[in-house]
C-alpha positions in Angstrom: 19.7 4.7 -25.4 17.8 6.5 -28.2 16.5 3.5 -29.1 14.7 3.1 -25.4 13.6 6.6 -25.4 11.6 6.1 -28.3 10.3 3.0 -26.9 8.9 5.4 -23.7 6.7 7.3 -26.3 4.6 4.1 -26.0 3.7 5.3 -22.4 1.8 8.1 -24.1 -0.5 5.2 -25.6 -2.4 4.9 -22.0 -3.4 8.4 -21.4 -4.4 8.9 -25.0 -6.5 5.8 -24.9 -7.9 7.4 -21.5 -8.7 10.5 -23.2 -10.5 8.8 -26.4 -12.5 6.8 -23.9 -13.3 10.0 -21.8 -14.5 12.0 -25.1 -16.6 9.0 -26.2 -18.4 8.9 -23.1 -19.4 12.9 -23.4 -21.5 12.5 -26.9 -22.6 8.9 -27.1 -24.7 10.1 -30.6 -21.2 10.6 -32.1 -19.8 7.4 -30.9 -22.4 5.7 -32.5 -21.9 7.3 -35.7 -18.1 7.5 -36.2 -16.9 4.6 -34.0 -19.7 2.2 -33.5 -20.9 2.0 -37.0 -18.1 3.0 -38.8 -14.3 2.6 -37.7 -15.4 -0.6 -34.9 -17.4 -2.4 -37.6 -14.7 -1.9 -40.1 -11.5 -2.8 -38.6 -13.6 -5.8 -36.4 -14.6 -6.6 -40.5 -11.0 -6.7 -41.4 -9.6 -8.6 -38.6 -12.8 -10.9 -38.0 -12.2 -12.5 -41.6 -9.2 -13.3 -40.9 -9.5 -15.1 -37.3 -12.6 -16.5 -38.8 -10.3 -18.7 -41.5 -9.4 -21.2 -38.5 -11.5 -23.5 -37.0 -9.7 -23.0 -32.9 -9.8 -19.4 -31.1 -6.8 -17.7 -32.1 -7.7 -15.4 -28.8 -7.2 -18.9 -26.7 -3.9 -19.9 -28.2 -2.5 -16.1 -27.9 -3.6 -16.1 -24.2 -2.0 -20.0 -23.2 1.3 -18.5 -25.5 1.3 -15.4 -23.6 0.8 -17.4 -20.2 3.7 -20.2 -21.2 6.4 -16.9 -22.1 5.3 -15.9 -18.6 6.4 -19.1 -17.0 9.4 -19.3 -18.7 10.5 -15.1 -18.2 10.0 -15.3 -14.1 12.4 -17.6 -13.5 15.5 -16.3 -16.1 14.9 -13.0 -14.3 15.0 -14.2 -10.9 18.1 -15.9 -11.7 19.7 -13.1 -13.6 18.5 -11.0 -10.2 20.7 -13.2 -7.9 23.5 -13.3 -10.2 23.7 -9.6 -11.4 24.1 -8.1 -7.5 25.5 -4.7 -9.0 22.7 -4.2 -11.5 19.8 -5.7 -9.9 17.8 -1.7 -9.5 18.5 -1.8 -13.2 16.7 -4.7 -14.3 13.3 -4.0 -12.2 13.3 -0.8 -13.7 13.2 -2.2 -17.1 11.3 -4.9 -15.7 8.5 -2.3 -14.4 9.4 -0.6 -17.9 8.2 -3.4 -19.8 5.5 -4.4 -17.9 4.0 -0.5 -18.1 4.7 -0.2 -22.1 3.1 -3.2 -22.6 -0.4 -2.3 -20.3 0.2 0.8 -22.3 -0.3 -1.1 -25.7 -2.9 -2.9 -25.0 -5.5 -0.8 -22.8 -4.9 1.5 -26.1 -6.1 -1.3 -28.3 -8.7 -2.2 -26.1 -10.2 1.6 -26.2 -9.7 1.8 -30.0 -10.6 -1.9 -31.0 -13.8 -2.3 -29.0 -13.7 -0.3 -25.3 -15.6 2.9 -27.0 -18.9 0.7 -27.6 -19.3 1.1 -23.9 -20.6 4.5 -24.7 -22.4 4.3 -27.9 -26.8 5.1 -27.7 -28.4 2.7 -25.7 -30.1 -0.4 -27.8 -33.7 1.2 -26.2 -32.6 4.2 -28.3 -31.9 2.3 -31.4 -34.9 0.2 -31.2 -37.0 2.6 -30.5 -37.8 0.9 -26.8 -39.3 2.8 -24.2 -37.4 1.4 -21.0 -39.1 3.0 -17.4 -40.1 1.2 -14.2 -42.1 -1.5 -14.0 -44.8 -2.6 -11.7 -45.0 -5.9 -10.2 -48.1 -7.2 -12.0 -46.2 -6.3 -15.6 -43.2 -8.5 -14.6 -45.4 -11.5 -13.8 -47.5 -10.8 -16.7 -44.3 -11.1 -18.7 -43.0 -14.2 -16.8 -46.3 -16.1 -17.3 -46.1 -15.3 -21.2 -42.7 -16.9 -21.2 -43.6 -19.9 -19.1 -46.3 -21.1 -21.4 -44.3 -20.3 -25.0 -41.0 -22.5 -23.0 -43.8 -24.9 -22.3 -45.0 -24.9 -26.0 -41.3 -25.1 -27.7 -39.8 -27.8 -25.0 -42.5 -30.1 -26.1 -40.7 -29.3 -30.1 -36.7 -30.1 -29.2 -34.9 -32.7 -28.9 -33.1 -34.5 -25.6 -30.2 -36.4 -24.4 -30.3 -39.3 -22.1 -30.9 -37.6 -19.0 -34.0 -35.9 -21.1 -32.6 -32.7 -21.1 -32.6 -30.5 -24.1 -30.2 -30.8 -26.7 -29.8 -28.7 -30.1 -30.5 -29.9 -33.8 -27.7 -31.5 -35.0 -25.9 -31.4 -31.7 -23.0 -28.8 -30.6 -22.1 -28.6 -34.2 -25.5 -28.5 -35.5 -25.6 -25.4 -32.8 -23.1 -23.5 -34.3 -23.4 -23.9 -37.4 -27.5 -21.9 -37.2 -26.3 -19.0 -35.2 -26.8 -16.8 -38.4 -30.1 -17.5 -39.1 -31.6 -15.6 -35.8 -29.3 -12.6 -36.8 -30.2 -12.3 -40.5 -33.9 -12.4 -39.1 -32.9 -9.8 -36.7 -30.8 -7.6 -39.4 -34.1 -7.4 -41.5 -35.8 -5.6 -38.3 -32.7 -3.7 -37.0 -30.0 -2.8 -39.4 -27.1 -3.1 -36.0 -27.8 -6.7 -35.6 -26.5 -7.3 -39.1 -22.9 -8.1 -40.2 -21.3 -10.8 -37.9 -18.1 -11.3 -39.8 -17.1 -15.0 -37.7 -18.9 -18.1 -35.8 -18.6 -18.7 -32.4 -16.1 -21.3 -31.2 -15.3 -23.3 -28.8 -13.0 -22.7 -26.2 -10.9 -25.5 -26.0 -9.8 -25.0 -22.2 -13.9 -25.5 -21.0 -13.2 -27.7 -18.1 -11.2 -25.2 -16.3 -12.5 -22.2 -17.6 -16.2 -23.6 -16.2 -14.4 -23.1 -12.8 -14.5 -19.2 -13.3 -17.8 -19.0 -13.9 -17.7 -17.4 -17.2 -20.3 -19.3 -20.2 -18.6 -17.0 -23.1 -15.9 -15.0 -23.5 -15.5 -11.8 -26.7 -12.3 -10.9 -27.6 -11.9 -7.8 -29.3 -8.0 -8.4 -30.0 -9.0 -11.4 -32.5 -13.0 -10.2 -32.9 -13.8 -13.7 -31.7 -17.0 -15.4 -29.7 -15.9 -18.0 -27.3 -18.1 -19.9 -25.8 -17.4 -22.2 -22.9 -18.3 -25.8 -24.0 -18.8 -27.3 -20.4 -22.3 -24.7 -19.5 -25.7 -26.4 -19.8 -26.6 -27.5 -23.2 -29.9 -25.8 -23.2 -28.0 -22.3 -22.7 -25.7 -22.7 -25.4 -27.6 -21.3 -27.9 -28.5 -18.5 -26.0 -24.5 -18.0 -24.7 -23.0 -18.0 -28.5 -25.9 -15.8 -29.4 -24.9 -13.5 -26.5 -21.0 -13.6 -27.8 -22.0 -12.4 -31.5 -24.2 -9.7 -29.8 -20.3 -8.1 -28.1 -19.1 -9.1 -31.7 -21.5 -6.9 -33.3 -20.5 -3.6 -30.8 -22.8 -4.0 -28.6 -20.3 -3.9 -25.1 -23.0 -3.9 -22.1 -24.0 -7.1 -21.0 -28.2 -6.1 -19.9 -28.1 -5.4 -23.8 -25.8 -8.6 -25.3 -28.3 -10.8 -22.6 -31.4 -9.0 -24.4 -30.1 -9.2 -28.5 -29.3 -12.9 -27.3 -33.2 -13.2 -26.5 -34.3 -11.3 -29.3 -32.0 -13.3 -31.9 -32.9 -16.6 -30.4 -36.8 -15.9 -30.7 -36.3 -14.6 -34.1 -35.0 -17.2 -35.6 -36.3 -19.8 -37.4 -35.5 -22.9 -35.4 -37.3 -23.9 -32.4 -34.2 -25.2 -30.5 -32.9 -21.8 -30.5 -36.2 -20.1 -29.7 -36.3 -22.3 -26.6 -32.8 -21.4 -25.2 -33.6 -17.9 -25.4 -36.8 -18.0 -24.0 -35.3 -20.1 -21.2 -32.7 -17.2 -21.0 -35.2 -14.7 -20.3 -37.1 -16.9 -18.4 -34.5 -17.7 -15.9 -34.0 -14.1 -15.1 -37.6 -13.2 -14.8 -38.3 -16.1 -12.6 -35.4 -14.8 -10.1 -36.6 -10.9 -10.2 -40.4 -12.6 -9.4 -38.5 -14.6 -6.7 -36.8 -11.2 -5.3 -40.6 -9.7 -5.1 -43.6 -11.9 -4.2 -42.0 -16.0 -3.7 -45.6 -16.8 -3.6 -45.9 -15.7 -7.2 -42.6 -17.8 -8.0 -44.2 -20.5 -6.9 -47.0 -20.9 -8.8 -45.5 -19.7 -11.8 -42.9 -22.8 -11.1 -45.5 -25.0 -10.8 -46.7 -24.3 -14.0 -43.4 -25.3 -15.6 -43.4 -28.5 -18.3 -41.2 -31.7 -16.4 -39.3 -30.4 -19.7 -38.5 -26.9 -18.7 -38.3 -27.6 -14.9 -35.3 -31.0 -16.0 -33.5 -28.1 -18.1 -33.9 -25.4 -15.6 -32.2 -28.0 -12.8 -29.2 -28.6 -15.1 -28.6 -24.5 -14.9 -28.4 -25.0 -11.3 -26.7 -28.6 -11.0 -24.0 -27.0 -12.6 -23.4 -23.6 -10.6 -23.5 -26.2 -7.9 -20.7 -28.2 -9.8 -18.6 -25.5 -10.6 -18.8 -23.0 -7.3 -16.1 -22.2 -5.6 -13.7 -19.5 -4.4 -12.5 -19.3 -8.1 -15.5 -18.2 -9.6 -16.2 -16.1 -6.8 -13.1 -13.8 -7.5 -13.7 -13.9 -10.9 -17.3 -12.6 -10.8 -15.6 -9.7 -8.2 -13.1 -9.2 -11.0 -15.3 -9.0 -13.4 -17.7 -6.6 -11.1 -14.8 -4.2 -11.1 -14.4 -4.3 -15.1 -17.9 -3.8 -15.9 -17.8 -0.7 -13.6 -14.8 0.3 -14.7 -16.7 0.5 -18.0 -19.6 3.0 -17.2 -21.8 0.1 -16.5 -22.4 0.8 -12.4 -24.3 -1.7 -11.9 -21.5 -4.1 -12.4 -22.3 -7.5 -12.2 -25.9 -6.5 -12.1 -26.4 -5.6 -14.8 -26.8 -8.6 -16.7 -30.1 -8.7 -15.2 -31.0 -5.3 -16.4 -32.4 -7.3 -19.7 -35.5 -7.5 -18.0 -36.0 -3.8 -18.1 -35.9 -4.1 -22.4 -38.0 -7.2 -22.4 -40.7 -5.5 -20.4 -40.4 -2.6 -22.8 -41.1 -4.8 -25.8 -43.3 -6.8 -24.5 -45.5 -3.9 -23.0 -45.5 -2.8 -27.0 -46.5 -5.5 -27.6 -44.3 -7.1 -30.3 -43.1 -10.2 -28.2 -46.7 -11.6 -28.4 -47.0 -11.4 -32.0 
């Protein structure tokens, strides 16, 4: 009995985590200081090293473990249910116990191990970016810039079969470059420095690529997953994306932008080409939203290169569809708002509003 009692001191795990996540959300200049740069980056140091050592997602195997225990627990309680006919209230309370201790544990992790970046300074703080509406004749400015440099570096990669493009080296030659756009970045921006592990690859693709989701960061193992099935001119892009959460940077408009930035700053051109393709793909749709006229011509401008690559993003949203991914994406609408980013979904698309600040500065030209 004492020894249960003690376990309910767990419970207290939620709220604290609750009130942690409140308090970092009221002075996002001292959750960039103390949490951010300081306890986040050193325990995701710590516990990145170690995940790093093996070649498979630890995050992956924990999840089909934890998933497999499941499957095996239902059914040994359903059957001690029918056979325990005096006690059966007792178990589902310590069912409900369990189940509540454990949601307790790990929404406390998540808060302490990564949920806090949420509210650290905005990346148009850090870099110095001054983010504001836009006009129309800025965003197609911006998506006419990125139409000719995708046209200039798909002329420069390489391509499969089908003649769509392919990184050097293939997959692995993929991952194995991801540094080299961060150090670049690092030398710029001090926060884009220090990703402790590589991307991998999630070995459950083909049905993960039924949700919808190209990456996956898990702050539990400080791993970047990255879904193996998603168009291989993306990929770059994607694991960039992943290392941009690894790094502490939680909202998605900002991970999307860092992935751009990374993959323009680095020195290869088949990872300057996926993130320009990135960028481009989301200015072409905003133009799209505003003036289809303007889309248009801007399409029509497009290499037989970048238009091939372009219809592979969309050949496989087409594959892949389905009421799975659609209550995924609704899931993961409610987690991103959940997380003080209200425009949920959205707000992956908010990139646009940081590339239009740099590139108004003019530093994207250069």
């Amino acid at each position: 009995m004492r020894r249960l009692k003690k376990r309910y001191f767990l419970l207290l795990l939620f709220p604290l985590g609750y009130l942690l996540n409140l308090l970092s959300r009221s002075n996002s200049e001292l959750t960039e200081k103390v949490f951010s740069t300081f306890l986040y980056r050193g325990v995701s140091w710590v516990v990145g090293r170690i995940t790093g050592l093996f070649p498979v997602s630890m995050a992956e195997l924990l999840l089909g473990a934890t998933i497999l225990a499941v499957i095996v627990i239902i059914p040994i309680f359903i059957v001690k249910l029918v056979k325990g006919k005096g006690r059966r209230w007792q178990l589902v309370k310590g069912a409900l116990v369990n189940i509540l201790l454990v949601s307790s544990v790990i929404y406390f992790a998540f808060v302490f191990m990564w949920g806090m970046n949420y509210n650290r300074l905005s990346l148009a703080s850090i870099m110095g970016l001054d983010v504001r509406p836009s006009a129309k004749e800025e965003l197609i400015e911006l998506t006419d810039h990125l139409v000719r440099t995708a046209n200039e570096l798909r002329s420069k990669v390489d391509e499969n079969k089908d003649g769509v493009m392919i990184p050097f080296g293939g997959v692995k030659g993929g991952f194995e470059r991801y540094h080299l756009g961060y150090r670049n970045a690092g030398r710029l921006y001090p926060e884009l420095s220090g990703a402790v592990s590589r991307p991998k690859p999630i070995l459950s693709s083909k049905i993960i690529a039924y949700t919808n989701i190209w990456g996956i960061y898990s702050p539990f193992t400080v791993e970047s997953n990255v879904n193996m099935e998603i168009p291989s001119p993306m990929l770059l892009s994607t694991m960039m994306h992943e290392i941009a959460h690894q790094l502490g940077f939680a909202r998605e408009d900002e991970a999307n932008y860092i992935a751009y930035l990374t993959c323009r700053l680095h020195p290869d051109v088949d990872y300057q080409y996926s993130g320009v393709l990135l960028g481009l793909t989301y200015a072409l749709n905003s133009v799209y939203s505003q003036d289809k006229e303007e889309c248009d011509r801007l399409v029509s401008m497009l290499s037989d290169g970048v238009k091939r690559d372009l219809n592979e993003n969309n050949k496989y949203h087409d594959k892949y569809s389905g009421p799975v991914s659609k209550a995924v994406s609704k899931t993961n609408d409610i987690y991103l708002k959940a997380n003080n980013q209200k425009d949920g979904e959205r707000s992956y698309g908010r990139m646009l509003d940081l590339m239009l600040a740099e590139f108004r500065s003019g530093q994207a030209r250069d």
